[in-house]
C-alpha positions as CSV (number, residue, x, y, z in Angstrom):
1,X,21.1,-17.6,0.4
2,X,23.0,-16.1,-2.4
3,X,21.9,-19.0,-4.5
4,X,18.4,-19.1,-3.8
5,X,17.9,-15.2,-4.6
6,X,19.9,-15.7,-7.9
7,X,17.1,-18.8,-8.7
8,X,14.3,-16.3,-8.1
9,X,15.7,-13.9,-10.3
10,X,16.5,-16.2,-13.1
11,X,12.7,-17.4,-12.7
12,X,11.6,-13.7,-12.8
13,X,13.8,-13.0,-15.7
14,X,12.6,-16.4,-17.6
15,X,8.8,-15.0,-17.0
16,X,9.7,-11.7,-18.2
17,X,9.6,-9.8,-15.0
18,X,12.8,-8.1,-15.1
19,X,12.3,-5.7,-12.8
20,X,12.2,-8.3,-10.0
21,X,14.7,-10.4,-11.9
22,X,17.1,-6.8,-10.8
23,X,15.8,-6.5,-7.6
24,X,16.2,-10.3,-6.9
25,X,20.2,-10.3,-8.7
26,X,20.8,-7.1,-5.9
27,X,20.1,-9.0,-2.9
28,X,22.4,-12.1,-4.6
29,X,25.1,-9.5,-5.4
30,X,24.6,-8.2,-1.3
31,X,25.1,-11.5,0.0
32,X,27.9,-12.7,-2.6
33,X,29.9,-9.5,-4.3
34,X,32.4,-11.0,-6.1
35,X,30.2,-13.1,-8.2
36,X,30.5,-12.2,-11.7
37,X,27.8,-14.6,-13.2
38,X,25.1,-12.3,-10.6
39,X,26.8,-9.0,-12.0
40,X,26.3,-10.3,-15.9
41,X,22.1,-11.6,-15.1
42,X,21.8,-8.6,-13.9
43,X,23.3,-6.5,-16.7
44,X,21.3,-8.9,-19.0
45,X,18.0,-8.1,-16.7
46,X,18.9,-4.3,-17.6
47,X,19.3,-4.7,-21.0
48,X,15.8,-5.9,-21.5
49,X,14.4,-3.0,-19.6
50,X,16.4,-0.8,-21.8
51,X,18.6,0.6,-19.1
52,X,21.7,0.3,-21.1
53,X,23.9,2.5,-19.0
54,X,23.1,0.2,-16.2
55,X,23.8,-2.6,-18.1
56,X,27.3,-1.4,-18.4
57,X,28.1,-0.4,-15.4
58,X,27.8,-4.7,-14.3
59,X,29.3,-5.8,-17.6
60,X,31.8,-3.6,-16.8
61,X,31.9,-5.1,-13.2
62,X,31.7,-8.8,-15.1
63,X,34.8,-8.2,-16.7
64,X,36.7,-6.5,-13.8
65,X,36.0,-9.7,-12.0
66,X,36.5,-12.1,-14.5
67,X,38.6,-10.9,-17.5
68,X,39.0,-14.5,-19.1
69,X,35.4,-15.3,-19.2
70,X,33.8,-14.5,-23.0
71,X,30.5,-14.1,-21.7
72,X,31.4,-11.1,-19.9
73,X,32.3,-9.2,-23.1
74,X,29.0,-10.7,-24.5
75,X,27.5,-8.3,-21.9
76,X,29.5,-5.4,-22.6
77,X,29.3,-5.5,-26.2
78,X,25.3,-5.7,-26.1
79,X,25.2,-2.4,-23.4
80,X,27.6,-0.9,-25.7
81,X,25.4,-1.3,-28.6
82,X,22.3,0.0,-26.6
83,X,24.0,3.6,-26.0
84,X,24.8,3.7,-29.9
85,X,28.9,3.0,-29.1
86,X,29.3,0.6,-32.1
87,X,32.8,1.0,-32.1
88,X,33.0,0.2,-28.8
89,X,31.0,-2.7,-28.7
90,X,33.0,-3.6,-32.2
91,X,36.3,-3.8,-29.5
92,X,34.5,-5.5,-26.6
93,X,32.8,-8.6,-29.2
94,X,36.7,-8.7,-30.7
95,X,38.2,-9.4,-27.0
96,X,35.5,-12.0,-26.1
97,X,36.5,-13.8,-29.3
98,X,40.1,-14.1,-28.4
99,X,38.9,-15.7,-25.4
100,X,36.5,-17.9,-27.1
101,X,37.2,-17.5,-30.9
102,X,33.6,-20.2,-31.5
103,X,31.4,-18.6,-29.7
104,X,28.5,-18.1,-32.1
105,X,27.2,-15.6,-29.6
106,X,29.9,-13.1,-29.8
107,X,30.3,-13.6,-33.8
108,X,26.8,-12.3,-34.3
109,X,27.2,-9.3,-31.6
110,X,30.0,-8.5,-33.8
111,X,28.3,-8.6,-36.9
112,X,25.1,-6.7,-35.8
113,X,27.4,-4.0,-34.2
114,X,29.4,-3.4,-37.2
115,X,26.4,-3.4,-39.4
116,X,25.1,-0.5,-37.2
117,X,28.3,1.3,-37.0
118,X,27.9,1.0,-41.2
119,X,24.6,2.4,-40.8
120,X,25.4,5.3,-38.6
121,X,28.2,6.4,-40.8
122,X,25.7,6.4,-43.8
123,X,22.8,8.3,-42.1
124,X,24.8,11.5,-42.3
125,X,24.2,11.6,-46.1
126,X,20.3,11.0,-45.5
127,X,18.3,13.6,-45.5
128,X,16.2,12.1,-43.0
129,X,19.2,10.4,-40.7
130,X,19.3,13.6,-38.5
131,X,15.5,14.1,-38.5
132,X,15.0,10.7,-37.0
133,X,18.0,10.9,-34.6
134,X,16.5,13.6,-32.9
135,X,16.4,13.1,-29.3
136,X,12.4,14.8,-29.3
137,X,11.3,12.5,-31.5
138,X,9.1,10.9,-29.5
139,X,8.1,13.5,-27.7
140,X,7.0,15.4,-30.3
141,X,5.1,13.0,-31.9
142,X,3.3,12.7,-28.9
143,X,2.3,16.1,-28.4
144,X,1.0,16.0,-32.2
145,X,-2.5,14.6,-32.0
146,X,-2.0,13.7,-36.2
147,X,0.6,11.1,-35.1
148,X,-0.6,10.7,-31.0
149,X,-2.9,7.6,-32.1
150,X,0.0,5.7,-33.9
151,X,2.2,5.5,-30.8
152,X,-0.4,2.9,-30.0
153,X,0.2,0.6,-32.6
154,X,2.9,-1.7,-32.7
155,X,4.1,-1.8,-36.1
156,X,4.2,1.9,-36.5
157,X,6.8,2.2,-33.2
158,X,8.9,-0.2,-35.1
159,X,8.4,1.4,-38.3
160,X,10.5,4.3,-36.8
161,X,13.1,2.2,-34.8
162,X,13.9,0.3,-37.8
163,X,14.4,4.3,-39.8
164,X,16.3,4.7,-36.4
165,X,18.8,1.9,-36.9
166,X,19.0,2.5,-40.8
167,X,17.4,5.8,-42.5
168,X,17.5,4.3,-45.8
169,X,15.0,2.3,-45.2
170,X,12.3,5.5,-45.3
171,X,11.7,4.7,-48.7
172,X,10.6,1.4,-47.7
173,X,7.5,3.2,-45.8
174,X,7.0,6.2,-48.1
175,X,3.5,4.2,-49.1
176,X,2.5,4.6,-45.6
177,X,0.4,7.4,-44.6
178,X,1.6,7.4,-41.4
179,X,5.2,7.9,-42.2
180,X,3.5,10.9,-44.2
181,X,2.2,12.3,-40.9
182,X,5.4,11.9,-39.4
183,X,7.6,13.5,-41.9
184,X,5.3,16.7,-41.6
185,X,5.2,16.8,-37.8
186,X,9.0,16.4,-37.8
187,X,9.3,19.0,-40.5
188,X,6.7,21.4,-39.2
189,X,5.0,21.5,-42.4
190,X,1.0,20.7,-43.3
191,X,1.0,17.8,-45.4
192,X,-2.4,16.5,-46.3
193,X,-3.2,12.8,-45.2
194,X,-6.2,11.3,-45.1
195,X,-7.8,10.8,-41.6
196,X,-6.9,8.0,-39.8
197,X,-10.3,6.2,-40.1
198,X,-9.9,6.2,-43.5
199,X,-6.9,5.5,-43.6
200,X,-6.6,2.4,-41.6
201,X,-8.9,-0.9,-41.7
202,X,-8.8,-4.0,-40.4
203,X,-6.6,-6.9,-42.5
204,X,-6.3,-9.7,-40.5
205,X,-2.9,-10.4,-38.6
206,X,-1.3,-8.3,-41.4
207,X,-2.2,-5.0,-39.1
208,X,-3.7,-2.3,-40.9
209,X,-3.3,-1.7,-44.5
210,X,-2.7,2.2,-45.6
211,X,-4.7,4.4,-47.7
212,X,-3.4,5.4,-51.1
213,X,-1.1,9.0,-50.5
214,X,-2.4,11.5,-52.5
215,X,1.6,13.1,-53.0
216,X,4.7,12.0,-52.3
217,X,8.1,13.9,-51.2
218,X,10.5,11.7,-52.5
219,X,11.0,10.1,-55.6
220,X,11.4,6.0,-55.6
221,X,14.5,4.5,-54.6
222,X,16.1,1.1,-54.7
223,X,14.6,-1.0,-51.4
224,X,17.5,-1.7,-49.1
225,X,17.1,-5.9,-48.0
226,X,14.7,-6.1,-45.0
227,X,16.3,-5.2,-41.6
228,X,18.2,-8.5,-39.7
229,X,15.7,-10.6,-37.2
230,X,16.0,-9.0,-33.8
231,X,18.7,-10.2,-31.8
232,X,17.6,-12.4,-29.0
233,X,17.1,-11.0,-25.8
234,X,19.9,-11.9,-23.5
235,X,19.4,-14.8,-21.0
236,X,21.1,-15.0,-17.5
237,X,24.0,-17.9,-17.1
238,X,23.9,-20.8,-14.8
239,X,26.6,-21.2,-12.5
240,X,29.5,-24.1,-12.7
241,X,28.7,-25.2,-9.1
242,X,30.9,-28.0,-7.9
243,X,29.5,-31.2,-7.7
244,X,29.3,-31.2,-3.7
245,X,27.8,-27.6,-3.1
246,X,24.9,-28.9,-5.6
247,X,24.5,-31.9,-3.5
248,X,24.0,-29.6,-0.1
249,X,21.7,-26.9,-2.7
250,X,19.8,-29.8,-3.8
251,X,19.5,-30.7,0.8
252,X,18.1,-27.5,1.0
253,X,15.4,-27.8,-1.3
254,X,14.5,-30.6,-0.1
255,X,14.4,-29.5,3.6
256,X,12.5,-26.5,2.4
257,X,9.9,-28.9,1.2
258,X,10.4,-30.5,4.7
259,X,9.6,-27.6,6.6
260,X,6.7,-26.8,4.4
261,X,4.8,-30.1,5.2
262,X,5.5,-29.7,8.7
263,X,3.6,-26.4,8.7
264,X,0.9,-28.3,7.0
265,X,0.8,-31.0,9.2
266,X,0.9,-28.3,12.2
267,X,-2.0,-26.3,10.8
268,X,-3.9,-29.7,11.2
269,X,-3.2,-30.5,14.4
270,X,-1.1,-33.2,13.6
271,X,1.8,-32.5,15.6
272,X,3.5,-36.5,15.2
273,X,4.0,-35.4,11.8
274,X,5.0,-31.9,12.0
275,X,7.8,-33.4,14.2
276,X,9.2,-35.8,11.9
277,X,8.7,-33.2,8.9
278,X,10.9,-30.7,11.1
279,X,13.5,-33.1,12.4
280,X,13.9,-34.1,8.7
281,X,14.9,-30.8,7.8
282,X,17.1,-30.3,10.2
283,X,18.8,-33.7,9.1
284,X,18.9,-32.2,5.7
285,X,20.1,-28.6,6.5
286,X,21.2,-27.4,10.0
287,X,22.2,-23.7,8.5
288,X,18.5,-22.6,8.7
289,X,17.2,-22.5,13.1
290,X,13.5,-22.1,11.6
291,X,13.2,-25.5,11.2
292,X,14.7,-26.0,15.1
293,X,12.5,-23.1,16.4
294,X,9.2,-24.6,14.7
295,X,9.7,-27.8,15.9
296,X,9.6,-26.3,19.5
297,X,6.9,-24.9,18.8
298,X,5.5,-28.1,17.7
299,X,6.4,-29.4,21.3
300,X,4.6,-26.3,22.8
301,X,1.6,-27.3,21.6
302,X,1.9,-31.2,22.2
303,X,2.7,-30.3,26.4
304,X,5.9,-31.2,25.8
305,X,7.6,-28.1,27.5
306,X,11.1,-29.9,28.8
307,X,12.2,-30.9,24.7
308,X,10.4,-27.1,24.2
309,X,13.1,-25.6,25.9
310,X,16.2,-27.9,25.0
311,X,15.2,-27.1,21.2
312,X,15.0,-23.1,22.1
313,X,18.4,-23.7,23.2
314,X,19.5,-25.4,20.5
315,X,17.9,-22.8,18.4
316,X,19.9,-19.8,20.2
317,X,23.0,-21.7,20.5
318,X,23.0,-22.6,16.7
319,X,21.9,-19.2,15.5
320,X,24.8,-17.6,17.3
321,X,27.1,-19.5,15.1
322,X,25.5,-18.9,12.2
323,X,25.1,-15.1,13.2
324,X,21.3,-15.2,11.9
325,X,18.8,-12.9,12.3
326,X,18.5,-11.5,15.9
327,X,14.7,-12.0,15.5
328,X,15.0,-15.6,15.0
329,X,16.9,-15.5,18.6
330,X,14.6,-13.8,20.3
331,X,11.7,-15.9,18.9
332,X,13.3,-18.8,20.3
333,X,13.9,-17.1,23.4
334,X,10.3,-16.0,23.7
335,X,9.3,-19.7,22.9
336,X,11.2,-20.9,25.7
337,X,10.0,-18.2,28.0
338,X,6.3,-19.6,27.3
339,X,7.2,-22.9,28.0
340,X,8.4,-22.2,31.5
341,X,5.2,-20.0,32.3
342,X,3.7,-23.3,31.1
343,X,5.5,-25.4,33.7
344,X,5.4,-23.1,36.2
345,X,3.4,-23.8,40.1
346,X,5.0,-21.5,42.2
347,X,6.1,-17.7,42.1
348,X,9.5,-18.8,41.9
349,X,8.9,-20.8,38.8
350,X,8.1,-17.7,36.9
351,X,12.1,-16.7,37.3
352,X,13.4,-18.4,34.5
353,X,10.3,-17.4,31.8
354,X,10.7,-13.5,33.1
355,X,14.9,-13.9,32.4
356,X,14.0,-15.5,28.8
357,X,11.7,-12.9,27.6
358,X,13.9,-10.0,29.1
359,X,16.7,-11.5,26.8
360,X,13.8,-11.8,24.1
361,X,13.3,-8.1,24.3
362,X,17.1,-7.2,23.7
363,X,17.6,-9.0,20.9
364,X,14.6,-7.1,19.4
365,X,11.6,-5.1,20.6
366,X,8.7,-7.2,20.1
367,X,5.4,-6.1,21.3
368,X,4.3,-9.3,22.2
369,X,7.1,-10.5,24.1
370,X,6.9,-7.7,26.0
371,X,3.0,-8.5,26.8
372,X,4.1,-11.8,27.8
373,X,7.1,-10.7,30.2
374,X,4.2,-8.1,31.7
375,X,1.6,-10.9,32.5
376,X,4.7,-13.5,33.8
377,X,5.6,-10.4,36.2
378,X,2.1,-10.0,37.2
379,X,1.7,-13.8,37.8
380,X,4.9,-14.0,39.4
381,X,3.2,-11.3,42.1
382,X,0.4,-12.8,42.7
383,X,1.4,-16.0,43.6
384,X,4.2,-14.6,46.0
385,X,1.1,-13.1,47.3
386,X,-0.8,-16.1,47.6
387,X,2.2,-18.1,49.0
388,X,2.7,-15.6,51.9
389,X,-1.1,-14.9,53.0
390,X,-1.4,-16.2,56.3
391,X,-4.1,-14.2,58.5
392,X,-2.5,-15.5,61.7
393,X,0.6,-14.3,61.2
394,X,-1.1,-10.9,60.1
395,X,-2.3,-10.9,63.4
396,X,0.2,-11.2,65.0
397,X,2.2,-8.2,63.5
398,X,-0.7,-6.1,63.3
399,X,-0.8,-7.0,67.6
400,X,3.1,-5.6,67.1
401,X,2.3,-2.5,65.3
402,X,-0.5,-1.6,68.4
403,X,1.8,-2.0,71.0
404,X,4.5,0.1,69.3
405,X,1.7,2.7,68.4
406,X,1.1,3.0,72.2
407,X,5.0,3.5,73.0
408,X,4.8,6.3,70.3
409,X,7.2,4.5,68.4
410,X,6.0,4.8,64.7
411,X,8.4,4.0,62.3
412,X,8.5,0.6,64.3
413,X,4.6,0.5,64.4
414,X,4.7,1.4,60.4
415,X,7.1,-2.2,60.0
416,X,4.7,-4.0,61.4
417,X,1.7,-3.1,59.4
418,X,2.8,-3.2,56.3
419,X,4.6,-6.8,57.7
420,X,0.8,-7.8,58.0
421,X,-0.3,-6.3,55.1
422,X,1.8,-8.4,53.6
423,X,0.4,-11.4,54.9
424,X,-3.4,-10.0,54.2
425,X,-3.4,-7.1,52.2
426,X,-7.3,-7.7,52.4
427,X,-7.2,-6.4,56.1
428,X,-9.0,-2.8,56.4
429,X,-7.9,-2.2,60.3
430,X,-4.1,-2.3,59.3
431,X,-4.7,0.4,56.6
432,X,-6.3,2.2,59.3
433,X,-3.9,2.1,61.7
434,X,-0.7,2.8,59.5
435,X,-2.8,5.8,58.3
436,X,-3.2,7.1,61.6
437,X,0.8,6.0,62.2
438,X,1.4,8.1,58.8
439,X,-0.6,11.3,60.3
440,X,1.8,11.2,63.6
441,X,5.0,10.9,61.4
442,X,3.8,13.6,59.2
443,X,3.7,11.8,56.2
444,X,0.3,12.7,55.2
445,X,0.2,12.0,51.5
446,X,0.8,8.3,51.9
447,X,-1.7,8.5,55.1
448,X,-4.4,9.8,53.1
449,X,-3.6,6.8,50.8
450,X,-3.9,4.1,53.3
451,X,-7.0,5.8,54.7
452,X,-8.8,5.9,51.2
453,X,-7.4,2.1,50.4
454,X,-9.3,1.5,54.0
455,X,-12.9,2.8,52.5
456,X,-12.4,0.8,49.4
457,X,-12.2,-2.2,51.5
458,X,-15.0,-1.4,53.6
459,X,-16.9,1.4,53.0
460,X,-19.4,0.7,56.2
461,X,-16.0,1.1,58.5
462,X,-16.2,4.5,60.3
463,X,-12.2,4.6,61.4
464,X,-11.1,4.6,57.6
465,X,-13.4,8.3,57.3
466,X,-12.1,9.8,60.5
467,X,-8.3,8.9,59.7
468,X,-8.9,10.4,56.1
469,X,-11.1,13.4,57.5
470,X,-8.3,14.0,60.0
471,X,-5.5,14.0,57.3
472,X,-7.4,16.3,55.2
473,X,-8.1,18.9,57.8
474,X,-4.4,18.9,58.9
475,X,-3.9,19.3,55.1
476,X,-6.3,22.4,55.5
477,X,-8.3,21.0,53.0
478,X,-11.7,22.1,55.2
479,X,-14.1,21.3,52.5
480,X,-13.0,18.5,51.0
481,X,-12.6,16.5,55.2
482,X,-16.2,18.2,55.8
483,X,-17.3,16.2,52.6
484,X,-15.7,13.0,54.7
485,X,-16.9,13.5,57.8
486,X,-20.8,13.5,56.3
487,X,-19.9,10.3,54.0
488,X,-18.8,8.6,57.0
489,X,-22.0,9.6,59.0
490,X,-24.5,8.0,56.4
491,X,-22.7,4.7,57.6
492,X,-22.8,5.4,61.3
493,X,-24.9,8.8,62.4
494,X,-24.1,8.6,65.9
495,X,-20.5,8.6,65.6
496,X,-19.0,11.4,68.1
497,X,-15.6,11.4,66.4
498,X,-17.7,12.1,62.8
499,X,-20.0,14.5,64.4
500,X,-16.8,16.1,66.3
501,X,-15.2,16.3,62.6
502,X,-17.9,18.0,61.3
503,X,-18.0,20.8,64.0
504,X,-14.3,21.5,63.5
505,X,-14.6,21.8,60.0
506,X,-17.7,24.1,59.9
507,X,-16.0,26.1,62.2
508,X,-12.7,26.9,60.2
509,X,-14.8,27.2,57.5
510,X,-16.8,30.0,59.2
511,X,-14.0,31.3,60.2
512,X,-12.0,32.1,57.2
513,X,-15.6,33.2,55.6
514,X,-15.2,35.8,58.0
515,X,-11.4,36.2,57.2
516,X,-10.2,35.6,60.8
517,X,-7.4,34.1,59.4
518,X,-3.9,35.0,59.1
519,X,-3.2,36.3,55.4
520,X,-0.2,33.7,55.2
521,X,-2.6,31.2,55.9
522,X,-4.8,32.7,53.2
523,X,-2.7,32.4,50.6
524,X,-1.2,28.7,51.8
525,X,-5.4,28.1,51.6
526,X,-5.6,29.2,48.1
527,X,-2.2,28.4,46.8
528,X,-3.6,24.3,47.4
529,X,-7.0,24.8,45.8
530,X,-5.7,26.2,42.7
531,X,-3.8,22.9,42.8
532,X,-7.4,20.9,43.2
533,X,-8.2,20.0,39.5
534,X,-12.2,20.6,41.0
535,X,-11.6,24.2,42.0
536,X,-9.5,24.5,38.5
537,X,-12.1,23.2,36.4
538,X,-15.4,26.0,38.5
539,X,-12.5,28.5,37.2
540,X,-12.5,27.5,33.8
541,X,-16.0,26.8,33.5
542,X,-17.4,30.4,31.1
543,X,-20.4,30.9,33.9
544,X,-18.9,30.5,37.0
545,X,-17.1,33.4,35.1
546,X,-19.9,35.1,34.8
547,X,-21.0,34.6,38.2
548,X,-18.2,35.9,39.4
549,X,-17.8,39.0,37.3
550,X,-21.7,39.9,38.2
551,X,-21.0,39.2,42.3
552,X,-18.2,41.8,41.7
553,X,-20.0,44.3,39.1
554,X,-23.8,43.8,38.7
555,X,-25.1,42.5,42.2
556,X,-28.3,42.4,41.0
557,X,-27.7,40.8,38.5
558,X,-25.7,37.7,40.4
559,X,-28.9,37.4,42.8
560,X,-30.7,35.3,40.2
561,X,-27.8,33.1,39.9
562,X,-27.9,32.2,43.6
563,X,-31.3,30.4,42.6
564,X,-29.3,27.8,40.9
565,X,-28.5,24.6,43.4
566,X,-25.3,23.9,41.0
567,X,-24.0,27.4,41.1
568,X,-24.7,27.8,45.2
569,X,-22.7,24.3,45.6
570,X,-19.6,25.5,43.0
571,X,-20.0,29.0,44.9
572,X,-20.2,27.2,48.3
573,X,-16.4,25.0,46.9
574,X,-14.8,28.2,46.4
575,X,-15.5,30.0,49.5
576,X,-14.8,26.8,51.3
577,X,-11.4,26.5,49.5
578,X,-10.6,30.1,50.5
579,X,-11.0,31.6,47.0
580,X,-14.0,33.6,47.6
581,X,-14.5,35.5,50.9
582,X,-18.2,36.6,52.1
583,X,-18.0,40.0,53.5
């Protein structure tokens, strides 16, 4: 992995992309931290972006690593020489040559860097040396708009890099009127130039030629010899890889080229192919479980679920080894999971999918593993389901749960039902009866339940409104059972135990209109409709406000809204529930 992140880089550097050359040497240097050839591409890769104290910091590392190695001090010399340290560039070219006293490379690093410590020394007599050395420089001439414009051009920024490197040479540009502008922008006084569209026309690829200065600040001096061909840029070193590690490099390649073909041949539906393509690379490189994993899936897609699952296996197995990515073992995982939901016919057969995609999900949280080890769940109910309906045998233990109703034994009589319901969870009568079971145990929440799962299976039943009417008035939830009771009757109108419903509900609602309840009870009344999210919401609604504040303070007023059919029926809920009393 090391190697193949130090290829991208050097192709990145080679394209001039050094910024992904660095990026690509860091993950190399991550994987493989005592390589010094990785530390001195990357210094290289630095160099050219002009980050020289980076540069240093891994030629500096080079060295540490590998003191006899010239190429090292190649590094270190050239950083050196970026920061303006000639002398200590000077000392680092010197070692490398002891190491290698032919190395052309580190002879003409020595020579540059002791022709710019030469030049440094002399710009202190220049009267222009410190002007140039200025660390504004740049920014000044920037902010100028007389010299903005030039920043533009090419041979003007190396116009001043070349004054930079040598200040002598500012008499070899004094016929320039743009070294004109410069000088007075960096002197801060007004010289007069001509403007730069007449100053500058096109000459071919000689640039721009410059307009004849009308004064001049210095006199004529002896033209220094032209400035030395810019150094070439460093390039990134190969490594001296034994002859069996490039054997097993050049294996990888190749099964990379495998794998890719495989995924061609996949994408086409040509799964014969994608086989032999993936086994192939496995032949060639059995470090990488991609090539094991895609061939599964390969096998997923052909019906072949039994090799499926041996090659997840294999694919787990081989990946703990190797200690790879614990999201390439729980894609295998989730591929083998798959397979068995593929195989499986009974609700037992969902077992061993549900344990490989719970082991998925520990190795890493994938949102679609998860989805799968939902629906295998699901599946894996409903077939139990399926496998134990037997109406007969409902029967039977629904027969059971009467005769232990009758003997008042309910908790015996409850074991039954839900026995049946088990074997027919389709059965209204058996939600019926353990609701009514439910009411005489006192358990009236999960009563009201069975009761209400009752009408959903048949709403034409008339025991499943009675059993929840009943519940609600022991709940003392009046309105809500006499609601119940009248549903019930538009199924069945002569019902006596619906009619008898409705008469006991109209009555205690009468009666606590006329506050012939117990204030306890009162407030146990309203305590449970301000829990009703219906009696919450008439509250909060700005005109049953209204309503209410008028009723209290402008009786005339609240007359009109009586006229409403929606207000009478919110009004009627609230005097039902006990939170507004009729006197």
């Amino acid at each position: 992995m090391a190697e193949e992140a130090k290829a991208k880089g050097n192709a990145a550097f080679s394209s001039g992309n050094f910024t992904e050359a660095i990026k690509c040497f860091t993950q190399a240097i991550e994987l493989a931290p005592t390589n010094h050839v990785l530390y001195s591409n990357r210094s290289a890769a630095y160099a050219s972006l002009h980050q020289y104290a980076e540069a240093l910091t891994d030629a500096e590392k080079t060295v540490e690593i590998k003191p006899d190695w010239s190429k090292g001090y190649s590094r270190l010399g050239a950083a050196q020489i970026g920061l303006g340290n000639f002398d200590e560039a000077i000392s680092a070219y010197k070692k490398g040559l002891e190491i290698d006293p032919n190395n052309e490379g580190l002879k003409s690093g020595l020579s540059d860097a002791q022709a710019s410590a030469t030049s440094k020394s002399r710009s202190s007599s220049n009267p222009f040396g410190k002007i140039f050395d200025r660390p504004d420089l740049w920014a000044k001439l920037m902010a100028d708009p007389s010299t903005r414009m030039y920043l533009q051009q090419p041979d003007f920024v190396q116009m001043i890099q070349n004054i930079q490197k040598n200040p002598d040479m500012v008499n070899l540009y004094m016929n320039d009127q743009r070294m004109m502008a410069v000088l007075g922008v960096l002197l801060n006084i007004n010289m007069r130039t001509a403007n730069p569209d007449e100053m500058m026309e096109k000459d071919g690829d000689m640039g721009f030629k410059a307009a004849e200065s009308e004064s001049k600040i210095l006199p004529e001096r002896k033209q220094p010899p032209p400035p030395k061909p810019k150094q070439k840029e460093p390039e990134p070193e190969s490594m001296d890889i034994p002859d069996e590690e490039k054997e097993a490099m050049e294996k990888k390649k190749e099964s990379l080229k495998e794998k890719e073909l495989g995924t061609a041949a996949y994408k086409k539906k040509d799964f014969e192919t994608a086989v032999e393509h993936y086994t192939r690379a496995m032949e060639l490189n059995d470090e990488d479980i991609s090539f094991i994993t895609n061939r599964a899936a390969v096998y997923l897609e052909m019906g072949k679920y039994e090799e499926c699952i041996k090659d997840c296996d294999r694919a787990v197995e081989r990946g703990r080894e190797l200690r790879s990515d614990y999201k390439m073992i729980a894609r295998a995982l989730t591929r083998k999971g798959a397979a068995f939901v593929k195989m499986a016919k009974t609700s037992q057969d969902y077992a061993p999918a549900i344990e490989a995609f719970q082991k998925a999900l520990t190795e890493h949280r994938n949102p679609d593993t998860l989805k799968k080890l939902n629906e295998a769940e699901k599946a894996k109910k409903d077939l139990e389901q399926q496998e134990y309906f037997d109406p007969k045998l409902a029967d039977e233990e629904r027969e059971k749960g009467n005769d232990f109703f009758k003997q008042q034994k309910y908790p015996e009589a409850v074991s039954h039902y839900t026995e049946a319901l088990r074997r027919n969870p389709k059965d209204p009568k058996v939600y019926s009866n353990r609701a009514a079971c439910y009411t005489k145990l006192g358990a009236l929440p999960e009563g009201l339940k069975d009761a209400e799962k009752c009408i959903e299976l048949d709403p034409t039943f008339p025991k499943g409104y009675t059993r929840k009417g009943a519940i609600q008035f022991f709940m003392k939830e009046y309105d809500k059972a006499l609601e119940t009771y009248q549903e019930g009757l538009k199924h069945d109108q002569n019902n006596q135990e619906l009619m008898d419903g409705v008469r006991r509900c109209v009555a205690q609602i009468n009666k606590t209109n006329r506050g012939d309840i117990s204030a306890d009870d009162l407030k146990e009344r309203q305590a449970k409709a301000m829990q009703d999210p219906e009696i919450q919401n008439i509250l909060s609604d700005p005109v049953m406000r209204q309503v209410l504040s008028d009723f209290q303070e402008n009786p005339n007023a609240a007359q009109s809204h009586l006229k409403s059919p929606e207000v009478m029926e919110k009004i009627q809920k609230l005097v039902s529930a006990g939170i507004v009393q009729i006197k």
